[in-house]
DOVOTOR-58017 format. One line per field, with one value per residue: residue number from 1; x, y, z of N, C-alpha, C in turn; residue in one letter. Coordinates in steps of 0.02 Angstrom, whole numbers. Layout:
pos c(NUM/...)
nu c(X/...)
nv c(Y/...)
nw c(Z/...)
cau c(X/...)
cav c(Y/...)
caw c(Z/...)
cu c(X/...)
cv c(Y/...)
cw c(Z/...)
code c(A/...)
This chain:
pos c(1/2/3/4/5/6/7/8/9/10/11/12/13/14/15/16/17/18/19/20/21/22/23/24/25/26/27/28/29/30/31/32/33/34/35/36/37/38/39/40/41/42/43/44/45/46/47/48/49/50/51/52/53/54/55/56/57/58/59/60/61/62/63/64/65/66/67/68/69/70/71/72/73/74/75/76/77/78/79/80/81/82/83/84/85/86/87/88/89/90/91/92/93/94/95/96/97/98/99/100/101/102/103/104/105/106/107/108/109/110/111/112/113/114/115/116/117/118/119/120/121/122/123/124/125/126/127/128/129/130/131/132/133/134/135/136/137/138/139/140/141/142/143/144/145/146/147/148/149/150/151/152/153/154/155/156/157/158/159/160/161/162/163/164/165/166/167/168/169/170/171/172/173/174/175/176/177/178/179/180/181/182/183/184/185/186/187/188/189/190/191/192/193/194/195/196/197/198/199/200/201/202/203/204/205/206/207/208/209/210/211/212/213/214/215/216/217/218/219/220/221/222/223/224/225/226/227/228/229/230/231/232/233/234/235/236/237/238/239/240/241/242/243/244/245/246/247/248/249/250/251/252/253/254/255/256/257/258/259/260/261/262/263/264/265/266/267/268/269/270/271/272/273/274/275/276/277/278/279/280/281/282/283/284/285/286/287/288/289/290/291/292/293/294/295/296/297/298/299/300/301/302/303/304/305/306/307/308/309/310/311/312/313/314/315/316/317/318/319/320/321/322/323/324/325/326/327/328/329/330/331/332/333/334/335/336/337/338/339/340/341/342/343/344/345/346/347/348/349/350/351/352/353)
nu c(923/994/891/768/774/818/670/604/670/626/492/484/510/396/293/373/326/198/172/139/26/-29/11/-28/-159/-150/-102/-220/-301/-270/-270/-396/-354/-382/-309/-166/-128/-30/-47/22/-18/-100/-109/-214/-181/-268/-289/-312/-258/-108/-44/3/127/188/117/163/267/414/530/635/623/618/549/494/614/604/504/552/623/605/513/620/658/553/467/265/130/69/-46/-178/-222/-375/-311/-379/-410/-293/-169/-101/12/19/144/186/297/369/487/650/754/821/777/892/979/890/913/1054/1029/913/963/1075/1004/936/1001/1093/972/979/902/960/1096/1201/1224/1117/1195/1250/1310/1412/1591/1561/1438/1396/1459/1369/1211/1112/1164/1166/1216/1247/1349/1407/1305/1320/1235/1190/1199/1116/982/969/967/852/758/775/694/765/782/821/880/765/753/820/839/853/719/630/619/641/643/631/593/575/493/533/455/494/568/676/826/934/1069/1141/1048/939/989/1038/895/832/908/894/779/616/553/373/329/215/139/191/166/156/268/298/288/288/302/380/393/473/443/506/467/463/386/402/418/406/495/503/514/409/395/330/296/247/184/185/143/258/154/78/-54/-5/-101/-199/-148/-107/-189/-241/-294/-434/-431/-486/-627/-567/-478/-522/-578/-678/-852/-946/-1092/-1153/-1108/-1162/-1122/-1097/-1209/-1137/-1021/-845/-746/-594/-497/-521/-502/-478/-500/-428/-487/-486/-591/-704/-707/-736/-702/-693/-641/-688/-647/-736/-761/-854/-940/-1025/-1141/-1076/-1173/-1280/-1215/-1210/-1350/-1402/-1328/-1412/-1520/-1507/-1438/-1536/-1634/-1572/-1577/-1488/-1463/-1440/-1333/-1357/-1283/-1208/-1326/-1372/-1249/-1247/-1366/-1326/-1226/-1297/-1327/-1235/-1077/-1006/-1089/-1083/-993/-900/-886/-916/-987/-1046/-1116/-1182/-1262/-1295/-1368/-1239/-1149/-1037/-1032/-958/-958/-840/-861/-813/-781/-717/-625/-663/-789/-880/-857/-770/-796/-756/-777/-804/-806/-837/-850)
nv c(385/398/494/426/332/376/458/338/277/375/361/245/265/315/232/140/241/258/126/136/183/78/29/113/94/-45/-45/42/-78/-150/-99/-125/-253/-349/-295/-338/-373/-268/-181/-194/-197/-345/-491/-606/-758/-835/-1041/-1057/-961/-972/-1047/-962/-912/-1038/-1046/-981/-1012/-1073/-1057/-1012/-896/-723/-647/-734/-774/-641/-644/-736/-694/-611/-685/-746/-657/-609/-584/-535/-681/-632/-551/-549/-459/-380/-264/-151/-267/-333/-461/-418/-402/-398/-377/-361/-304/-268/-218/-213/-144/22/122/147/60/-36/-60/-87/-227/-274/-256/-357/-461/-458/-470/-590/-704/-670/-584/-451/-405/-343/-266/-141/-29/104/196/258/224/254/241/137/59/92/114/217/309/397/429/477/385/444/375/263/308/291/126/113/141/62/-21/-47/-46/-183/-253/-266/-203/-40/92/230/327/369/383/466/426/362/249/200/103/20/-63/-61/-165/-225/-228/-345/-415/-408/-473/-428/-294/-268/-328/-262/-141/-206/-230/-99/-34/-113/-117/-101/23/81/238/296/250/230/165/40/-18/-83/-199/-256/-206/-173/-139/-89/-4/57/145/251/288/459/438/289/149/43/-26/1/-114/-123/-226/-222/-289/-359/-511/-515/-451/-353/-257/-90/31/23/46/175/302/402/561/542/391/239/157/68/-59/-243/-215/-274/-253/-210/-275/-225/-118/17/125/298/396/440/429/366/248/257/185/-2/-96/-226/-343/-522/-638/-797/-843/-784/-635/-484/-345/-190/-66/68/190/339/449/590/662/776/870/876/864/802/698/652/651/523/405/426/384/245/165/128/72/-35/-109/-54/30/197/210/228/343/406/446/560/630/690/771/831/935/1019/1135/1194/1278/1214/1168/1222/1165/1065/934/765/638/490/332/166/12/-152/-298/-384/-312/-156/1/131/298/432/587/702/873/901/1023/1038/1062/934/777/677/508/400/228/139/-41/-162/-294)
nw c(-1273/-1141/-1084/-1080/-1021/-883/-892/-854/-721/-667/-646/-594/-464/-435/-420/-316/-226/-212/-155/-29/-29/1/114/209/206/255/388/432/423/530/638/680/763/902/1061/1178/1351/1380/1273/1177/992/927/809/739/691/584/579/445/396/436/325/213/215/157/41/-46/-154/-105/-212/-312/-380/-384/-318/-233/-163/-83/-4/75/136/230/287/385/431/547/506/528/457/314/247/123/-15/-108/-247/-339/-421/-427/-358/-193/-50/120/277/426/564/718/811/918/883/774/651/587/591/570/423/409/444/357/226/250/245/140/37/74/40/-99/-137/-152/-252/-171/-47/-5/103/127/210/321/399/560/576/511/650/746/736/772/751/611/470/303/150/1/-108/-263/-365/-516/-510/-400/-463/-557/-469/-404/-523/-537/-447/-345/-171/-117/-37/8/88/256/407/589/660/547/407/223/96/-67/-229/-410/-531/-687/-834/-908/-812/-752/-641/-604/-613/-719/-801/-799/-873/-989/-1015/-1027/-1132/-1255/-1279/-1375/-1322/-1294/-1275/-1246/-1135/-993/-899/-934/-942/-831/-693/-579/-379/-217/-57/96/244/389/573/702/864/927/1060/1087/1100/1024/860/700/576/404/275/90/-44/-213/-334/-502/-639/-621/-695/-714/-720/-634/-538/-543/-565/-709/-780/-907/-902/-918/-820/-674/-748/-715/-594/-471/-462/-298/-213/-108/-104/-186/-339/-354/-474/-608/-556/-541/-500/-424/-334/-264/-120/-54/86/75/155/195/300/289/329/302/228/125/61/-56/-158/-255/-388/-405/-520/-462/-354/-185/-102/-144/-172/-49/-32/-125/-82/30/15/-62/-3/120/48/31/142/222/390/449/593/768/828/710/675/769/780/639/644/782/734/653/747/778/752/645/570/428/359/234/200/225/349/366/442/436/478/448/510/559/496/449/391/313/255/198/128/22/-45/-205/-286/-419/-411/-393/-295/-181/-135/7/45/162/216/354/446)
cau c(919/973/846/720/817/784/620/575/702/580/424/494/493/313/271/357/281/138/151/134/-53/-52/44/-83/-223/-136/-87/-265/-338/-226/-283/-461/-358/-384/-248/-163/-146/23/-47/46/-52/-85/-132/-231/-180/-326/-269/-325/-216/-63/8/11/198/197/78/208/329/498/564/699/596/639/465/489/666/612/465/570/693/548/491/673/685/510/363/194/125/59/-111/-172/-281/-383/-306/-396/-410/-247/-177/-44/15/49/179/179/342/384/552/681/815/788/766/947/1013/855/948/1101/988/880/1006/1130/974/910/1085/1093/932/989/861/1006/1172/1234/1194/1148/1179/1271/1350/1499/1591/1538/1367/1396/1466/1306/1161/1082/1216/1163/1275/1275/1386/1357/1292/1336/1153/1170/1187/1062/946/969/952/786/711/778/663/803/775/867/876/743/775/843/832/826/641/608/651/593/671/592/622/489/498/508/404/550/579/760/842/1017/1077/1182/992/905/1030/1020/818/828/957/883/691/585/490/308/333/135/109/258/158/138/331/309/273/260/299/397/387/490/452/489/443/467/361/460/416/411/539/498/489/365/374/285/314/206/259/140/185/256/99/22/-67/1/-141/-260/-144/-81/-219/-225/-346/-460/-407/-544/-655/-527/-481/-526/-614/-745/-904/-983/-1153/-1182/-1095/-1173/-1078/-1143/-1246/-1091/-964/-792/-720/-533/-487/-554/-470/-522/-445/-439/-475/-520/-640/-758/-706/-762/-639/-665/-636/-685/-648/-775/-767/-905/-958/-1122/-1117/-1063/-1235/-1326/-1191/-1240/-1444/-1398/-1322/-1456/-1589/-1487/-1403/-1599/-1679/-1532/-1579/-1435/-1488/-1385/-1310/-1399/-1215/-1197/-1396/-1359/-1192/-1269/-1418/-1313/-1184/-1360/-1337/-1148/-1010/-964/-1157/-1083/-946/-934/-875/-994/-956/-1079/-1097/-1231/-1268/-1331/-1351/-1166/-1105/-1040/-1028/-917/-946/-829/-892/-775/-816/-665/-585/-691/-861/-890/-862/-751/-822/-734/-842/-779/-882/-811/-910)
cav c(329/424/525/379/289/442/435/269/293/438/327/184/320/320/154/129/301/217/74/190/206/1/28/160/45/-107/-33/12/-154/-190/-62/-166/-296/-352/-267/-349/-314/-217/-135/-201/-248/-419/-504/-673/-796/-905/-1094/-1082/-914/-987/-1075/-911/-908/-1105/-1046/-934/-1066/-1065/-1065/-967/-823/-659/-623/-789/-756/-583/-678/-799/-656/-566/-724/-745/-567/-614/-554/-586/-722/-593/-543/-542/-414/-375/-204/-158/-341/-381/-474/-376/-442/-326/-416/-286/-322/-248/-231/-162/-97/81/139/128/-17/-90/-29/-143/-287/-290/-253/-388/-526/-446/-506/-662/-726/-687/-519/-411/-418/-332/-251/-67/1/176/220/280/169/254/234/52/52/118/146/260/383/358/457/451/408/445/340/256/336/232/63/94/181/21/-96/-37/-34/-227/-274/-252/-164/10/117/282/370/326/454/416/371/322/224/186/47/-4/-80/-78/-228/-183/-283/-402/-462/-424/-468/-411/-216/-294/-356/-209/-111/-221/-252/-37/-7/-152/-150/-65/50/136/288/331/235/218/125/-35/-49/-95/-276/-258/-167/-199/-82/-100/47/89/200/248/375/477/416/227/97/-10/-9/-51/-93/-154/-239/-221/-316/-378/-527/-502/-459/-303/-196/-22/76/7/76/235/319/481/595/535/327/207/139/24/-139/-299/-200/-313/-246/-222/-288/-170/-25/47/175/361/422/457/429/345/221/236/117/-49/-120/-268/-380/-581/-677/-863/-848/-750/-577/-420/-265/-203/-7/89/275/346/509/603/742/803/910/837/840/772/617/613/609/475/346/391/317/182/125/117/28/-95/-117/-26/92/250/196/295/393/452/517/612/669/761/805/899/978/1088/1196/1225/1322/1145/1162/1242/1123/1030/867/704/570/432/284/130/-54/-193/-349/-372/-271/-96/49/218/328/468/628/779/895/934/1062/1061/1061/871/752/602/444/335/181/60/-71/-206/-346)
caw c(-1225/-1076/-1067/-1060/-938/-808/-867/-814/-663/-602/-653/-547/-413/-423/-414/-248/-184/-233/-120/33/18/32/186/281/235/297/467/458/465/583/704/707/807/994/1097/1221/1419/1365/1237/1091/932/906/753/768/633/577/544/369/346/430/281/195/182/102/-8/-89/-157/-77/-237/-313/-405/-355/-256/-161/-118/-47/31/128/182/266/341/425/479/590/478/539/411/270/231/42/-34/-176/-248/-391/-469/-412/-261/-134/20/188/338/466/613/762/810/961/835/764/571/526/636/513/363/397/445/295/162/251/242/96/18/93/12/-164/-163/-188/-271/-132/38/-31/148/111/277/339/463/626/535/551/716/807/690/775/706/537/425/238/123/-55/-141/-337/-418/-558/-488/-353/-483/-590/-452/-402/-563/-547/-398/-306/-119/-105/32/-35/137/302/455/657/656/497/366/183/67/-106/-277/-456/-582/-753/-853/-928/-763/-719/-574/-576/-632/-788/-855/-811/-900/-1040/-1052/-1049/-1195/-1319/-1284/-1429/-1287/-1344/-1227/-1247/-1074/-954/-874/-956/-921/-757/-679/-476/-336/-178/-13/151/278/464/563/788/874/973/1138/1077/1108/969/770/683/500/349/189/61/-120/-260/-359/-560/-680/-612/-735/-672/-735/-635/-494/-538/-631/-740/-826/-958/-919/-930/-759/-665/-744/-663/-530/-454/-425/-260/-220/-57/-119/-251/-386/-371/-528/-649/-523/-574/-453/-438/-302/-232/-82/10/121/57/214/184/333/263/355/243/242/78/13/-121/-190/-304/-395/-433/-551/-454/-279/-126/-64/-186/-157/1/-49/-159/-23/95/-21/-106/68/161/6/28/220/288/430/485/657/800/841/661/656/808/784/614/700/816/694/614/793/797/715/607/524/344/344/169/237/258/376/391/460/445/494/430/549/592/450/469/311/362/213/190/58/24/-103/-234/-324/-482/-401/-387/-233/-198/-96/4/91/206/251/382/464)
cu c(925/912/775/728/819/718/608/621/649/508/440/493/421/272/297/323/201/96/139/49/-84/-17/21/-155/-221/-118/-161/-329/-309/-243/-359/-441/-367/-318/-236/-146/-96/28/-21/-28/-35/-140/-144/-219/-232/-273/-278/-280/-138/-31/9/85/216/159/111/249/409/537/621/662/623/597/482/550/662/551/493/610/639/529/551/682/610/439/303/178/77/-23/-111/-252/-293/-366/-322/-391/-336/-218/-102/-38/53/70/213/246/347/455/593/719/793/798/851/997/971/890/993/1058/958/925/1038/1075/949/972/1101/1060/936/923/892/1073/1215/1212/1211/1133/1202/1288/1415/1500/1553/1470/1333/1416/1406/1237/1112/1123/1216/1194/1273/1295/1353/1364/1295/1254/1133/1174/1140/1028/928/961/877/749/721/716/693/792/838/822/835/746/784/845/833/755/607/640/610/644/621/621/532/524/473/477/442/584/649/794/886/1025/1109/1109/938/912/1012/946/815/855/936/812/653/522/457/318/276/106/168/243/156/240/348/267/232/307/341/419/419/495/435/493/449/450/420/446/417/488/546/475/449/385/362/318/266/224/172/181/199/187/62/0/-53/-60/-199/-242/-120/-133/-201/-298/-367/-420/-497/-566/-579/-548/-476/-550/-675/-801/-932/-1047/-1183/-1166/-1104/-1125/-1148/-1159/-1176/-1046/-911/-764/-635/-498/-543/-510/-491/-487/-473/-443/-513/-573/-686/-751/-717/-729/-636/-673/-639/-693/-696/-756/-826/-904/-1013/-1073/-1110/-1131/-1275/-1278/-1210/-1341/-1438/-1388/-1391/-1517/-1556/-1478/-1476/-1624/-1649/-1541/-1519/-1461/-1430/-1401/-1334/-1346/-1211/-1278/-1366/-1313/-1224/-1327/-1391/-1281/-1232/-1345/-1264/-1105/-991/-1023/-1142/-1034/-944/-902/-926/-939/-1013/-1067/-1159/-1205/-1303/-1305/-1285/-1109/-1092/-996/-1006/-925/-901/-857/-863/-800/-733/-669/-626/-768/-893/-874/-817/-773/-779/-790/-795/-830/-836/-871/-907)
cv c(354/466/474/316/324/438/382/257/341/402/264/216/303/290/134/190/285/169/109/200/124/9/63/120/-24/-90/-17/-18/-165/-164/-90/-228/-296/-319/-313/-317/-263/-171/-130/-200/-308/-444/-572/-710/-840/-956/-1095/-1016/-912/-1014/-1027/-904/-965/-1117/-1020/-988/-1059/-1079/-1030/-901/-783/-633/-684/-779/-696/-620/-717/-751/-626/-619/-738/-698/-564/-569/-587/-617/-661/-590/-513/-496/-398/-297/-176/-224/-382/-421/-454/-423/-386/-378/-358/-350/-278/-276/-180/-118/-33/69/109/82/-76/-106/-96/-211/-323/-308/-321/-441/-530/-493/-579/-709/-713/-599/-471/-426/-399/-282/-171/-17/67/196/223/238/192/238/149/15/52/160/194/341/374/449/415/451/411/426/310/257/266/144/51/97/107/-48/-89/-52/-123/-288/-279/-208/-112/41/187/354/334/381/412/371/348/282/181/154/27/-34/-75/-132/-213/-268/-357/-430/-460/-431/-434/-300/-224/-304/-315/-155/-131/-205/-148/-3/-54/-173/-92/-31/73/180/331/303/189/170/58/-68/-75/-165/-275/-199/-184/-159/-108/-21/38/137/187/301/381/460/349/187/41/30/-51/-60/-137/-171/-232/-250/-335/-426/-510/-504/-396/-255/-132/30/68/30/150/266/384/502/564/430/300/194/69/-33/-190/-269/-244/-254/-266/-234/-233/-115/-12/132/235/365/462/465/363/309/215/203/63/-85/-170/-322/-475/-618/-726/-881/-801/-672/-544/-356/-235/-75/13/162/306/431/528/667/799/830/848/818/812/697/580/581/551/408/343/353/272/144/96/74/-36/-126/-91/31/127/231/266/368/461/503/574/665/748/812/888/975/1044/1123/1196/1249/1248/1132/1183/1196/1095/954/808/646/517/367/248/71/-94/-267/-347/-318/-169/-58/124/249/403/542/688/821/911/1016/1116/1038/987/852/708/590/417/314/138/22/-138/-239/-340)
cw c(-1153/-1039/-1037/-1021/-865/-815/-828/-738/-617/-608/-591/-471/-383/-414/-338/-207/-167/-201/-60/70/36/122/225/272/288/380/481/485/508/662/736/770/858/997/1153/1314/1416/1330/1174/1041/928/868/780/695/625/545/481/329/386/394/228/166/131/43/-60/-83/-138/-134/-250/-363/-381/-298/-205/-141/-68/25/83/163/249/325/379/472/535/586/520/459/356/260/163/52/-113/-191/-329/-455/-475/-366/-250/-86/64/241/354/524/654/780/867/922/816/693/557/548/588/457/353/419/394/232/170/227/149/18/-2/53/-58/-178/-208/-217/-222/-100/11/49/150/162/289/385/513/623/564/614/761/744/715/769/659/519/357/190/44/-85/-231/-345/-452/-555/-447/-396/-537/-556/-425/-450/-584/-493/-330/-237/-97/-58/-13/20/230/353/531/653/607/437/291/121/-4/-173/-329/-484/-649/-793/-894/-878/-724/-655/-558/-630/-714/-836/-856/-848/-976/-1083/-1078/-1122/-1252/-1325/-1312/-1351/-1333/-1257/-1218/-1177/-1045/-906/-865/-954/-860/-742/-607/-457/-268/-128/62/209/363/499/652/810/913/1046/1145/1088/1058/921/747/589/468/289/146/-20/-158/-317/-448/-609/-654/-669/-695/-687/-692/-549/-464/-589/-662/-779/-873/-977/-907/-826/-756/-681/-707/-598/-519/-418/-339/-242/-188/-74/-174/-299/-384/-439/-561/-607/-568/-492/-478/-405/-278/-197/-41/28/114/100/187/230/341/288/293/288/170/73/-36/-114/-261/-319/-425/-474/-494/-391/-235/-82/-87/-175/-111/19/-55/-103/28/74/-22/-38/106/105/19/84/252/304/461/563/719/814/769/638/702/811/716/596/735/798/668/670/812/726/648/533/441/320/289/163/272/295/387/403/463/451/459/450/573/567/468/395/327/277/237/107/69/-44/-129/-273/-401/-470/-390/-325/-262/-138/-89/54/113/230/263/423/562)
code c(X/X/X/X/X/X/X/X/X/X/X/X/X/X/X/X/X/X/X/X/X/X/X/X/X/X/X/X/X/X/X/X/X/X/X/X/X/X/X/X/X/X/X/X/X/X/X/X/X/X/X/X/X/X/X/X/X/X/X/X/X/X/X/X/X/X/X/X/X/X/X/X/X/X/X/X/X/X/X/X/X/X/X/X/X/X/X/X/X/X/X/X/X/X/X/X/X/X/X/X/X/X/X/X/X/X/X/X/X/X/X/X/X/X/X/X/X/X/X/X/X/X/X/X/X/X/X/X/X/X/X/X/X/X/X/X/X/X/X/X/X/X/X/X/X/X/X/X/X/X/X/X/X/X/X/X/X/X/X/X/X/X/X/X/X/X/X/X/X/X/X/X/X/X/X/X/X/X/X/X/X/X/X/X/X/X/X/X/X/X/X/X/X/X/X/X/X/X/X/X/X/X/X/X/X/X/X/X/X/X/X/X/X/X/X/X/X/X/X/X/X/X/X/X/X/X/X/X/X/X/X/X/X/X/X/X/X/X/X/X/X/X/X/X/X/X/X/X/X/X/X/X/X/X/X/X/X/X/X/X/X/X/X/X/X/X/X/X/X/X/X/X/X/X/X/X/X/X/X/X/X/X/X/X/X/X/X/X/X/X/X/X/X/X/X/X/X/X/X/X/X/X/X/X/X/X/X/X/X/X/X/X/X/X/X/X/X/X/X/X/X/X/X/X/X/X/X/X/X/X/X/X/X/X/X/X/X/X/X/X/X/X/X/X/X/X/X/X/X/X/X/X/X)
């Protein structure tokens, strides 16, 4: 039993590590926004995606209690996405405080709202005196280790400028460390896919350049029901489940799509990502798009002819790196094309409106 209680302790690991690459896509979309004259980021709420938070029931679940804490602590109203056939939500904040002045903030609200059993802030007093002397103390393992794997928000590292907070959800739902404990020691696991023990996801990270004055940070959560396989893949798994097909982006000639990312806006905006792997050369991937993409009417943007136009007469010409870029009417298609490891290519495409 212990032994498979560390497993799934180091699997729950991996699942919030996991949420990390929702949190560099979501910052960025975010970087598409207008700027204002100061230079912040600023996010424009459409009326039809301000009731966003009342859409998530203020009930007493575990996801809507973390949901309402977030909205207290002065989330922007959340943006939903499709992440491989499931839906995520990213509420990005800005904030004067630093990483571990966050720490006691979060934990104490985190608390408050019934998220946690109790405020896992780990600091020594002077710690708590002036958080930007973070100091820490050390921590009970197995209660954090057990409140994480409850949905619970633990601290996963805490430093001056950054800071990274998370919890998984095992697939019996537990809230508290007593029932995570339990569902672990009396539930007939199949240990052939560690994955299917897992429910959701729940990501709190900030983060202060060093010349900045303000924090910025992100949540990232998904509500109970995620198939994990469809977000952590492995060798020899099937094409992602519940992946929706794209119309405009077509699948390379025996390529394998292992993400699809796209951003759910009720007013029709288009943000969507996809990762393809391929068997074939990297150049032959890139043949492939330049037919399929022109038959479809999208034309390479005059910047990206030129740019690898020019690359044939410089030092950059053997490079094995594609970047393109095309249009169509308002629409815009950024292909990336690297070549891997074992002779094949991976694709990513963005295509925003």
């Amino acid at each position: 039993m212990k032994t498979f209680v560390m497993k799934t302790i180091a699997n729950g690991l991996k699942i919030v590590a996991a949420a990390a690459v929702l949190v560099a896509v979501g910052w960025a979309v975010l970087t598409l926004a207008p700027e204002s004259d100061g230079g912040d980021v600023t996010i424009e709420v459409k009326d039809s995606q301000a009731d966003i938070w009342s859409v998530i029931p203020v009930a007493r679940t575990s996801t809507q209690k973390f949901t309402a804490a977030l909205e207290s602590l002065g989330h922007e109203t959340p943006k939903m996405y499709d992440y491989n056939g499931s839906t995520v939500f990213f509420s990005p904040r800005r904030t004067d405080l630093g990483p571990p002045e966050l720490l006691v903030e979060y934990q104490q609200r985190l608390h408050e709202y019934g998220v946690n059993e109790e405020p896992y802030i780990e600091m020594n007093a002077d710690a708590l005196e002036n958080g930007r002397k973070w100091k820490a103390a050390k921590p009970d393992l197995q209660k954090r280790n057990l409140a994480m794997l409850s949905g619970q928000i633990v601290p996963l590292y805490v430093g001056e400028k950054y800071i990274n907070m998370g919890g998984a959800v095992l697939a019996g739902e537990p809230e508290t460390t007593a029932e995570a404990e339990k569902y672990l020691t009396k539930t007939d696991f199949s240990e052939s896919d560690w994955r299917r023990e897992f429910s959701a996801f729940r990501s709190i990270e900030g983060f202060r350049a060093p010349d900045d004055k303000k924090t910025w940070v992100s949540a990232v959560w998904a509500e109970p029901g995620l198939d994990m396989r469809n977000h952590i893949r492995r060798e020899g798994d099937d094409p992602v489940f519940g992946g929706v097909p794209d119309a405009d982006v077509p699948s390379c000639p025996g390529c394998t799509r292992s993400t699809r990312f796209a951003e759910m806006d009720p007013n029709g905006k288009d943000y969507v990502t996809n990762i393809f792997m391929s068997p074939q050369h990297f150049k032959s991937v890139e043949n492939f798009y330049r037919r399929s993409l022109t038959n479809r009417g999208w034309k390479e943007t005059d910047s990206s002819a030129l740019t690898s136009k020019a690359l044939q007469y410089t030092t950059l010409a053997e490079r094995r790196e594609r970047m393109l870029q095309f249009a169509r009417e308002d629409r815009f298609l950024t292909l990336h094309i690297y070549p891997d490891q074992n002779g094949g290519a991976m694709v990513t495409t963005t295509k925003t409106d």
